[in-house]
C-alpha positions as CSV (number, residue, x, y, z in Angstrom):
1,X,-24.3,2.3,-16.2
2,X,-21.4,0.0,-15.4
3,X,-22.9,-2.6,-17.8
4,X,-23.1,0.0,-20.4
5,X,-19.1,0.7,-20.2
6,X,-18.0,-3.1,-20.1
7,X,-19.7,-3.2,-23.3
8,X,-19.3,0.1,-25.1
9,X,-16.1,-1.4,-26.8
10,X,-18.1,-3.5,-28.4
11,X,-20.7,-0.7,-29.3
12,X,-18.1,1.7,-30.8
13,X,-16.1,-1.0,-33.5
14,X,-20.1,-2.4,-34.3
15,X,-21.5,0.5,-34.8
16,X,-18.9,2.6,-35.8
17,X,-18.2,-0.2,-38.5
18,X,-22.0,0.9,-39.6
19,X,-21.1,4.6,-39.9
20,X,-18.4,4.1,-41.8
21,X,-20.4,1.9,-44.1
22,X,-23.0,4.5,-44.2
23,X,-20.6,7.4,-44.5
24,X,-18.7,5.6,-47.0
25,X,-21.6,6.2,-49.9
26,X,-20.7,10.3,-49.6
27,X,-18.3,11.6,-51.5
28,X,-17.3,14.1,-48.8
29,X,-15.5,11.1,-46.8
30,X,-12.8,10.1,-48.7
31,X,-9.5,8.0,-47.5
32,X,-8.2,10.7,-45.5
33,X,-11.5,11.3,-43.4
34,X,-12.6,7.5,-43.2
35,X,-8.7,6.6,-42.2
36,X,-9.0,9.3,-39.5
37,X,-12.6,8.4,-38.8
38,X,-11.7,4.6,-38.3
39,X,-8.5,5.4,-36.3
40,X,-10.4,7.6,-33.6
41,X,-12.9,4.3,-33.0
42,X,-10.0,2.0,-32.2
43,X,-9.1,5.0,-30.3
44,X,-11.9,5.4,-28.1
45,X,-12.7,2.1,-28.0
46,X,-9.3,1.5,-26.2
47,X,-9.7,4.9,-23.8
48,X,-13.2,2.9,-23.0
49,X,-11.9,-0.3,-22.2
50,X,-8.6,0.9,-20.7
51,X,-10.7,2.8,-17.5
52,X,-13.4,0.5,-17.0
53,X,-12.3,-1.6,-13.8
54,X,-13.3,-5.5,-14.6
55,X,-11.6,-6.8,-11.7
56,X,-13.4,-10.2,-10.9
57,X,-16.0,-12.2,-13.3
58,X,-18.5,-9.6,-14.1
59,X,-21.9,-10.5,-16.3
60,X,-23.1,-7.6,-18.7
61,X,-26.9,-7.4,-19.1
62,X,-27.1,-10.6,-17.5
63,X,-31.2,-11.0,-18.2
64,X,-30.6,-9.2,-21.8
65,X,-27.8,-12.0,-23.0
66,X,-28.8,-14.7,-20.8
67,X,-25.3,-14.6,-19.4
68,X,-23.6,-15.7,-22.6
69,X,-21.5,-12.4,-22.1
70,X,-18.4,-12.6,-19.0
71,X,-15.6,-9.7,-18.6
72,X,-13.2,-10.2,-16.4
73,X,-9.1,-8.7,-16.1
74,X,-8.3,-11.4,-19.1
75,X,-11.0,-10.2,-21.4
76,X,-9.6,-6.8,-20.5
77,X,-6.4,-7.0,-21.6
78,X,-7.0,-9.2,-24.5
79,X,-9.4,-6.3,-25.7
80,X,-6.6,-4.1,-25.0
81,X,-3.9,-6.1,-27.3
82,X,-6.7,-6.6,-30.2
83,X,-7.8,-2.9,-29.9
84,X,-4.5,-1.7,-30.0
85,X,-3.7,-3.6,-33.0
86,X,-6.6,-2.3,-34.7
87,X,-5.9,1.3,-33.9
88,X,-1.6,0.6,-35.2
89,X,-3.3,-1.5,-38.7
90,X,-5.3,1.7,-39.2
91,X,-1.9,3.8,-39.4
92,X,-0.4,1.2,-41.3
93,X,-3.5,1.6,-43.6
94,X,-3.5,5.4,-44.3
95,X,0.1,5.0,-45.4
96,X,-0.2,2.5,-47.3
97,X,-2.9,3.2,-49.3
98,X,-0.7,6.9,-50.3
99,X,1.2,4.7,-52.2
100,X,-0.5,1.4,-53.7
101,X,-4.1,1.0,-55.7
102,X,-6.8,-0.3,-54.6
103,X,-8.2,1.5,-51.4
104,X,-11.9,0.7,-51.3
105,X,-13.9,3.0,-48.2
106,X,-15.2,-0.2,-46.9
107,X,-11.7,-1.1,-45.9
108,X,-12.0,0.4,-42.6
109,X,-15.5,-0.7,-42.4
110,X,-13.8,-4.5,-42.0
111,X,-11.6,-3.5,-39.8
112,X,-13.6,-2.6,-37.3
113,X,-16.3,-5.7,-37.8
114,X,-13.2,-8.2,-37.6
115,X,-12.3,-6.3,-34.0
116,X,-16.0,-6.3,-33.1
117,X,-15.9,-10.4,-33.7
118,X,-12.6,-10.3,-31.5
119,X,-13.5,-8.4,-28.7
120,X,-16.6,-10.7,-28.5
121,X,-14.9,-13.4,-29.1
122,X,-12.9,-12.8,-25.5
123,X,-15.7,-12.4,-24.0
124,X,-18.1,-15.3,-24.7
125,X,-19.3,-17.7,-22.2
126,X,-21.3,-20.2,-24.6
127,X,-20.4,-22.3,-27.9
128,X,-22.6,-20.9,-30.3
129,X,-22.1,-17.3,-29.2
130,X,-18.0,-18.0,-29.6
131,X,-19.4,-19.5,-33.4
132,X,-21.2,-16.1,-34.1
133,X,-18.4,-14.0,-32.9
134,X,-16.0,-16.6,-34.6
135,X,-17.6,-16.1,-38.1
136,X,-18.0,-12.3,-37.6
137,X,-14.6,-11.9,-37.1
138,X,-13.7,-14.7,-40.4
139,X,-15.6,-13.1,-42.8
140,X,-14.3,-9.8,-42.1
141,X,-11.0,-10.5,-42.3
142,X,-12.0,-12.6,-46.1
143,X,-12.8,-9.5,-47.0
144,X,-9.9,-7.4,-45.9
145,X,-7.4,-9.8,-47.5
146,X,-9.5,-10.2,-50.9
147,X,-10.6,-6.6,-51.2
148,X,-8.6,-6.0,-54.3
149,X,-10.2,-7.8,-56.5
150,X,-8.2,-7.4,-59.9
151,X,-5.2,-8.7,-58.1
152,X,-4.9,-12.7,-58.4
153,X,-2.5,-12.6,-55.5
154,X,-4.9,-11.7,-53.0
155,X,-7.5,-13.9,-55.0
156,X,-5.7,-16.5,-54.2
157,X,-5.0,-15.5,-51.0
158,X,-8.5,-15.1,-50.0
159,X,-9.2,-18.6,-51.6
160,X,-7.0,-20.4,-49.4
161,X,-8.1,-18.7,-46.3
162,X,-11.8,-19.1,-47.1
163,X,-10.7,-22.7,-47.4
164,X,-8.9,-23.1,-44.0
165,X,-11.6,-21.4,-42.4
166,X,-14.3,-23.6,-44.2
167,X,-12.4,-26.7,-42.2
168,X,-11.9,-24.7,-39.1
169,X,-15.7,-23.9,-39.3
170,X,-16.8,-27.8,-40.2
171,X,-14.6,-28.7,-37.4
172,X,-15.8,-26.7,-34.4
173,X,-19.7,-27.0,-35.1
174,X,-19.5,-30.9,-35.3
175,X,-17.5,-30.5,-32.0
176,X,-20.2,-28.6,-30.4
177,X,-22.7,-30.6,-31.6
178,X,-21.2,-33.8,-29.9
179,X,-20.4,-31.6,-26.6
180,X,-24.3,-30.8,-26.4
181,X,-25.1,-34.3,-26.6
182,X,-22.4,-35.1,-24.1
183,X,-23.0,-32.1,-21.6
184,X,-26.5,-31.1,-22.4
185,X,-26.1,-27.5,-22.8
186,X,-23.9,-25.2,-24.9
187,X,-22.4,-23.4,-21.7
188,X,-19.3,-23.1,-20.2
189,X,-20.5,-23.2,-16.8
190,X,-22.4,-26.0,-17.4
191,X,-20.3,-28.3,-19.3
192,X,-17.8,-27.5,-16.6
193,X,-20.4,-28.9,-14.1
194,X,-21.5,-31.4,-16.2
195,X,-17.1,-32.7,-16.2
196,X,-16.9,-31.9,-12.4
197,X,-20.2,-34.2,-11.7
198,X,-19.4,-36.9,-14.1
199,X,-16.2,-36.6,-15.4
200,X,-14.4,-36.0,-18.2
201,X,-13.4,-39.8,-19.8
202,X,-16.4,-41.0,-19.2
203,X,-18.6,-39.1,-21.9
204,X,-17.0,-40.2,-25.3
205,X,-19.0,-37.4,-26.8
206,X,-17.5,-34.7,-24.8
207,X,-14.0,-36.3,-25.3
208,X,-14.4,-36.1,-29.4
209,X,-16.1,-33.0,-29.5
210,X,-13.9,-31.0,-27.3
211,X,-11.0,-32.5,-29.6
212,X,-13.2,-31.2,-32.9
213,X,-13.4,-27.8,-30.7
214,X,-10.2,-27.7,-30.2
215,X,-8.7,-28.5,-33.7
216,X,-10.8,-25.8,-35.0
217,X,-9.4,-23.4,-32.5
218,X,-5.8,-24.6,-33.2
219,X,-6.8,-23.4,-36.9
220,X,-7.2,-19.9,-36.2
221,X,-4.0,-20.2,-34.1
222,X,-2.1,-21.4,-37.3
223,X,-0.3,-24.1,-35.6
224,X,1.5,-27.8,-37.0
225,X,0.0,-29.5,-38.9
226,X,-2.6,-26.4,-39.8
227,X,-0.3,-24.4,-40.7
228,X,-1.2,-25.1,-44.7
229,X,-1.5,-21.7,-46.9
230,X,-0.7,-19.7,-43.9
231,X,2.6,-18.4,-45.1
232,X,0.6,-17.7,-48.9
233,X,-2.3,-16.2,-47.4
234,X,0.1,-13.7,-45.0
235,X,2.1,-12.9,-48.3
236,X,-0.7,-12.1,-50.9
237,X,-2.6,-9.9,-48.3
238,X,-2.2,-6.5,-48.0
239,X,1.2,-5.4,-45.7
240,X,-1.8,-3.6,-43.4
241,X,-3.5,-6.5,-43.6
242,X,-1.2,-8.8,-42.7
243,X,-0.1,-7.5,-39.9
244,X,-3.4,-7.3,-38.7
245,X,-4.1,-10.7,-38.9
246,X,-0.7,-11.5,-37.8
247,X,-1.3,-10.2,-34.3
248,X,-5.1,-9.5,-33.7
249,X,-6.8,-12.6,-34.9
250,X,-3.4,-14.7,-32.9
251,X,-4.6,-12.4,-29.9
252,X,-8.3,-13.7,-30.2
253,X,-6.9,-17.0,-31.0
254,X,-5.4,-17.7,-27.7
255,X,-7.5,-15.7,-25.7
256,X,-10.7,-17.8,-26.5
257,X,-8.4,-21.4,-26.5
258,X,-7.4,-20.7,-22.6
259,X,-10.4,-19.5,-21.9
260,X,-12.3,-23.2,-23.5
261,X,-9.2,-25.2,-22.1
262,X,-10.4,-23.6,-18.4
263,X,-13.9,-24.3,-18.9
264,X,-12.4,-27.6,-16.5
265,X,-9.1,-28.6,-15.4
266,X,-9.9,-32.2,-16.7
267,X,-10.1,-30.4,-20.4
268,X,-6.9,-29.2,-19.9
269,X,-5.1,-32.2,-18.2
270,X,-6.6,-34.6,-20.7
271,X,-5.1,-32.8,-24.0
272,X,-2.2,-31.7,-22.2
273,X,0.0,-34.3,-23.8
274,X,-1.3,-33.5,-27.5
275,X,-0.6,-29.6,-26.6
276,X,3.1,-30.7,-25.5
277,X,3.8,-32.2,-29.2
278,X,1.9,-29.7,-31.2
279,X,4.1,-27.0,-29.9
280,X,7.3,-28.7,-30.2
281,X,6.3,-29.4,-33.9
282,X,5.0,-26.1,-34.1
283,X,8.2,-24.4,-33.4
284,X,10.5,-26.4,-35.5
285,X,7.8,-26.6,-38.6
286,X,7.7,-22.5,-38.2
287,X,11.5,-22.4,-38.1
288,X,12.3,-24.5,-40.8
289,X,9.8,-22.5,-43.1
290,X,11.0,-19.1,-41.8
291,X,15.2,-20.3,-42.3
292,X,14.3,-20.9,-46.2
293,X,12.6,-17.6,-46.8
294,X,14.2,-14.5,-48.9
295,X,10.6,-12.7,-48.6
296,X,10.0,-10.9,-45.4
297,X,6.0,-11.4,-45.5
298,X,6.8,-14.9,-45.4
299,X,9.4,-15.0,-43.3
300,X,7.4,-13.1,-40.8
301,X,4.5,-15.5,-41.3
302,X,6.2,-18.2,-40.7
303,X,8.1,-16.6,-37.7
304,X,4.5,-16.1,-36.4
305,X,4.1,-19.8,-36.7
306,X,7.2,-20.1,-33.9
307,X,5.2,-17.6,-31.3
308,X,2.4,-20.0,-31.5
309,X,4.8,-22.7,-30.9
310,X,5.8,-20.3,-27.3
311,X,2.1,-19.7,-26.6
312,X,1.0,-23.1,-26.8
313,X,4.2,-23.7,-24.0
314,X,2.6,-21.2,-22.1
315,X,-1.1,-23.1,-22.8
316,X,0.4,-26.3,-21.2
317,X,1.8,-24.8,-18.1
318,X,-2.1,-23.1,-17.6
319,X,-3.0,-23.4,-14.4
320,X,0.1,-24.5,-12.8
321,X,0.8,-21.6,-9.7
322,X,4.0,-20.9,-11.9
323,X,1.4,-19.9,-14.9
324,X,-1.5,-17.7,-15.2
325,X,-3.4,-16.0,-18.4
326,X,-1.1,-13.2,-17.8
327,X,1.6,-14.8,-19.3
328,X,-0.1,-15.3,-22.3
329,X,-1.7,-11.7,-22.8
330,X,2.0,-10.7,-21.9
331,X,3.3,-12.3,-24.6
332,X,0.7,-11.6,-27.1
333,X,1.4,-7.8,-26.0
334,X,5.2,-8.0,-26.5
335,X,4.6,-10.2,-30.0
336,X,2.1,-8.1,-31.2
337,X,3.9,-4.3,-31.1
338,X,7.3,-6.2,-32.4
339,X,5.2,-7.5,-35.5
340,X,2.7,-4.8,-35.7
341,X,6.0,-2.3,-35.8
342,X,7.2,-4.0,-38.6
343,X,4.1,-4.3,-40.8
344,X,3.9,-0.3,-40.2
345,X,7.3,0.5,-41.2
346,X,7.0,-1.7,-43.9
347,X,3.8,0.0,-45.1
348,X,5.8,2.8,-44.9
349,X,8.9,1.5,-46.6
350,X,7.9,-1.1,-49.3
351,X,7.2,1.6,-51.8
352,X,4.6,1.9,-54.8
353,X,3.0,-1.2,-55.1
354,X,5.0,-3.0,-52.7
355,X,8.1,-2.9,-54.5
356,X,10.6,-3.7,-52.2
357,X,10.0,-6.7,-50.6
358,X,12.8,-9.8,-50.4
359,X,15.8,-8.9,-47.6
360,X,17.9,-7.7,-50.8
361,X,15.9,-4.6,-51.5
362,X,16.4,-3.5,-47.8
363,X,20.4,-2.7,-48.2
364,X,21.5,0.1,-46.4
365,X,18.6,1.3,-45.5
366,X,20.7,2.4,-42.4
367,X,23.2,4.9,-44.5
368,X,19.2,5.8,-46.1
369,X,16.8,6.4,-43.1
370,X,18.7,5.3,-40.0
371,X,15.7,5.7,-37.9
372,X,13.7,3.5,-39.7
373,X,16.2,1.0,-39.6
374,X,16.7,1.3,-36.0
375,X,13.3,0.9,-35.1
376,X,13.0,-2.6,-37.2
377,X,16.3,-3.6,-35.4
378,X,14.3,-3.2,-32.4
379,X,11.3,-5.0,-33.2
380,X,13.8,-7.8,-35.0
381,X,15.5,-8.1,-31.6
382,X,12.4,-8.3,-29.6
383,X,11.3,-11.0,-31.7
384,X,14.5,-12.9,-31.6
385,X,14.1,-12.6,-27.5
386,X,17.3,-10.6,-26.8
387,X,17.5,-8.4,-23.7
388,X,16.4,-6.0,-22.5
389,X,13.4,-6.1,-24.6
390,X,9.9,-6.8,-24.6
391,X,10.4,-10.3,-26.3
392,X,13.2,-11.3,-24.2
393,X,10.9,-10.8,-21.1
394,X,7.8,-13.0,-22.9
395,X,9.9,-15.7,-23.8
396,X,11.7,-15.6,-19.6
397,X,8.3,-15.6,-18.2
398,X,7.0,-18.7,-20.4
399,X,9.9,-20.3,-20.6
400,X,10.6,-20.1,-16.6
401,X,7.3,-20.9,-15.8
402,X,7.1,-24.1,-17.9
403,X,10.2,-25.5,-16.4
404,X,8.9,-24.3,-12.6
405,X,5.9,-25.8,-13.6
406,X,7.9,-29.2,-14.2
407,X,7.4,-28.9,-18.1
408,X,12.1,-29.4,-18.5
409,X,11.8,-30.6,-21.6
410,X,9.6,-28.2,-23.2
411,X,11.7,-25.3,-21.1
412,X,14.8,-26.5,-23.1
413,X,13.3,-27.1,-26.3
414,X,11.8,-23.7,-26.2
415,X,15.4,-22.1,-26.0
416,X,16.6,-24.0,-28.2
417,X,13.8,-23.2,-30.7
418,X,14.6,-19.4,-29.8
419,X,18.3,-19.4,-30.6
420,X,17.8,-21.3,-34.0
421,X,15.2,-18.1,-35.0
422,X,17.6,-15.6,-34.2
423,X,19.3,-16.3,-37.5
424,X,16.5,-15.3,-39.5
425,X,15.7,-12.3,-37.5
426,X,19.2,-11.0,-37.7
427,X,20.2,-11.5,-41.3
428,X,17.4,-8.5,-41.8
429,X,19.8,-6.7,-39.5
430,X,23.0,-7.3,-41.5
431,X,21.6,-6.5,-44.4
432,X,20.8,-3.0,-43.7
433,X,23.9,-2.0,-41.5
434,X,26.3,-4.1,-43.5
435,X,25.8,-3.6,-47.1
436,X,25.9,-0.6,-49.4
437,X,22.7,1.2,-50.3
438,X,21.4,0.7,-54.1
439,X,17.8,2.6,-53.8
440,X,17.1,5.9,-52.0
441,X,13.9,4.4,-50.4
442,X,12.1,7.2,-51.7
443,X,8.4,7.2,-49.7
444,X,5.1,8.9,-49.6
445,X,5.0,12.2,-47.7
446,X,2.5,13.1,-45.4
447,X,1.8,9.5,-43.7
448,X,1.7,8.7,-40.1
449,X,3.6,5.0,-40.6
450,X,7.0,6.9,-39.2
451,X,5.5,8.0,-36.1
452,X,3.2,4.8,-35.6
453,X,6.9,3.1,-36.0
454,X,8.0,5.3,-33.4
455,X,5.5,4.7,-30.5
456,X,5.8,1.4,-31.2
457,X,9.5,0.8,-30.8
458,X,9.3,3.3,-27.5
459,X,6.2,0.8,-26.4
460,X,9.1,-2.4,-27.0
461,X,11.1,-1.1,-24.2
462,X,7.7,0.4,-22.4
463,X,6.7,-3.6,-21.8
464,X,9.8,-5.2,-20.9
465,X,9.9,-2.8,-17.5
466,X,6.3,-3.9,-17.0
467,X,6.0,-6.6,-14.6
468,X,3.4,-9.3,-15.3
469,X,2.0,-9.0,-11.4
470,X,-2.1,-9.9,-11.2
């Protein structure tokens, strides 16, 4: 029975993701009942994963998956974060589609598949099983941004992500081709074994395929120097969409990369030196896009670029005693309801067709709808790291634990990379307090976006008292 709830998470977005494909064929579900429909699955998946108790390394149907499958507190939470996103992107989704074209009934359909190949994703203890749940979640998330067919925006979109992910995907199987050869089994115990028996410098394939492995991971993380199309692909998808990707598929991202850099400490101390450039670069590349931007998709996307730049800090100060995987899902938690709070009231705010869009059409919006305003200034400030939000307290915990960990340099450079962004983050500010309102920012009625906005900037403060403690 136990077995049965560590993996009922998974049950409920897979086959739930069916229903909604089935259901999707009558006429008697339409948006509102398939928005509501897909919004209690994220739902109940999170009540599911939120009370099962995964303390310690626990194998699910060990003899039915041949222990490909491990849940453990990190796989929890990750689930948590991804579900959670899922559950906020659905709300984003109802209101958006009140006021823009193009809702298809499969939309939720994806959603729920691309969650499904996330929460696996956390939880898989073997390289082809992290390929399966890698493409599962891809494909899905294809569709979701190139849904709309008529529009050449998301076509385009859609082409450039099918391209990244067509690298990403040549990257990682050569990788785990050479790590079989090297290691002799697909595992992560094993390989670990295979390192700890061996070691790590002395199997050339192992070094070059955990590299390829890595690369590809780094893709889906959208980090310098794969960062290409990211910013085009977040700003011709969907606002739901976007926001969806920006925070659930990061989430899955980083969850699976500490979980392959701990398959052995060798891993980890060998590419630690590549991890320390790639998130200097990382921050400064994302800063320097995100300081030229007028649009907010793409200033947000390229913001998101910086918080891989933080993540990857908090990647090479793993394992240190200063620096756990709590850290990270901390982080991911606080970044995700910031930018997830956003893409809401934004869904909520942009208008027919996503009219308003550039910082310009935002003027006084706080004369307009002052709580909508407020509650972007909070996730804005969160994102920026000022106190006493959730940000501020993700950015302390990875910037203090790198430096405790002996990582000075990258402590510094992180703060310095932090100070730089809060120019962009607070020119959105200005421009609704300080400027005189042209547009009466006129919205749908009857949309849940202003309460998901609500929660979320409530849950901003909610994190930043939560101490990161196992």
């Amino acid at each position: 029975m136990f077995d049965v709830m560590v993996v009922l998470p998974l049950i409920a977005t897979g086959a739930g993701a069916i229903l909604i494909m089935l259901v999707a064929a009558f006429e008697t579900f339409r948006k509102e009942g398939l928005s509501i429909l897909g919004m209690g699955l994220f739902a109940f998946a999170f009540f599911v994963q939120l009370t099962v108790d995964n303390s310690g390394d626990i194998t699910p149907f060990a003899g039915v998956f041949n222990g490909m499958l491990v849940a453990n507190t990190f796989t929890k939470v990750a689930g948590l974060i991804i579900l959670a996103c899922g559950f906020f992107s659905a709300i984003a989704a109802q209101t958006y589609f009140t006021q823009n074209k193009g809702f298809v009934p499969e939309f939720y359909c994806m959603l729920l598949f691309a969650a499904f190949g996330m929460l696996l994703l956390t939880m898989v203890a073997e390289l082809i099983t992290l390929f399966i749940a890698l493409e599962i979640m891809s494909l899905a998330v294809y569709s979701l941004v190139g849904y709309d067919r008529r529009s050449v925006v998301r076509s385009e979109a859609v082409l450039k992500y099918l391209m990244l992910g067509a690298f990403a995907g040549a990257f990682y199987v050569m990788g785990v081709v050479l790590i079989y050869a090297g290691a002799g089994s697909t595992r992560f115990a094993e390989i670990g074994a295979t390192i700890a028996a061996y070691g790590f410098l002395a199997n050339p394939a192992l070094v070059g395929g955990s590299l390829l492995v890595l690369f590809a991971l780094l893709f889906k993380a959208a980090v310098f120097p794969l960062h290409a199309w990211v910013v085009d692909v977040y700003d011709g998808a969907p606002l739901p969409v976007t926001g969806f990707m920006a925070t659930a598929v990061k989430a899955a991202s980083f969850a699976v990369l500490a979980n392959f850099l701990t398959i052995d400490s060798a891993i980890h101390q060998e590419w630690l030196i590549f991890l320390f450039y790639i998130s200097i670069l990382t921050m400064f590349a994302g800063n320097l896009i995100a300081i030229g931007q007028n649009n907010i998709k793409r200033m947000l996307a390229a913001s998101g670029i910086v918080h891989s730049g933080y993540l990857l800090i908090a990647l090479v100060a793993l394992g240190s005693e200063q620096v756990s995987g709590a850290i990270i899902l901390y982080y991911l938690a606080a970044y995700g309801i910031a930018t997830l709070g956003l893409f809401v009231a934004l869904s909520y705010l942009s208008g027919v067709e996503e009219k308003r869009t550039v910082f310009d059409d935002f003027r006084g919006l706080a004369k307009v709808r002052p709580y909508s305003a407020a509650c972007i200034a909070v996730f804005l400030l969160s994102m920026a790291g000022i106190p006493p939000t959730a940000g501020f307290m993700g950015k302390l915990y990875i910037i203090a634990g790198a430096y405790q960990a002996g990582h000075v340099v990258l402590a510094v450079i992180g703060i310095v990379s932090s100070i730089l962004s809060i120019w962009y983050y607070l020119r959105l500010i200005v421009v609704m307090y300080f400027r005189e309102p042209e547009d009466d920012f006129a919205v749908a009625e009857m949309t849940l976006a202003p309460l998901g906005t609500m929660v979320l900037a409530i849950g901003i403060f909610a994190i930043s008292l939560y101490p990161v403690a196992w």
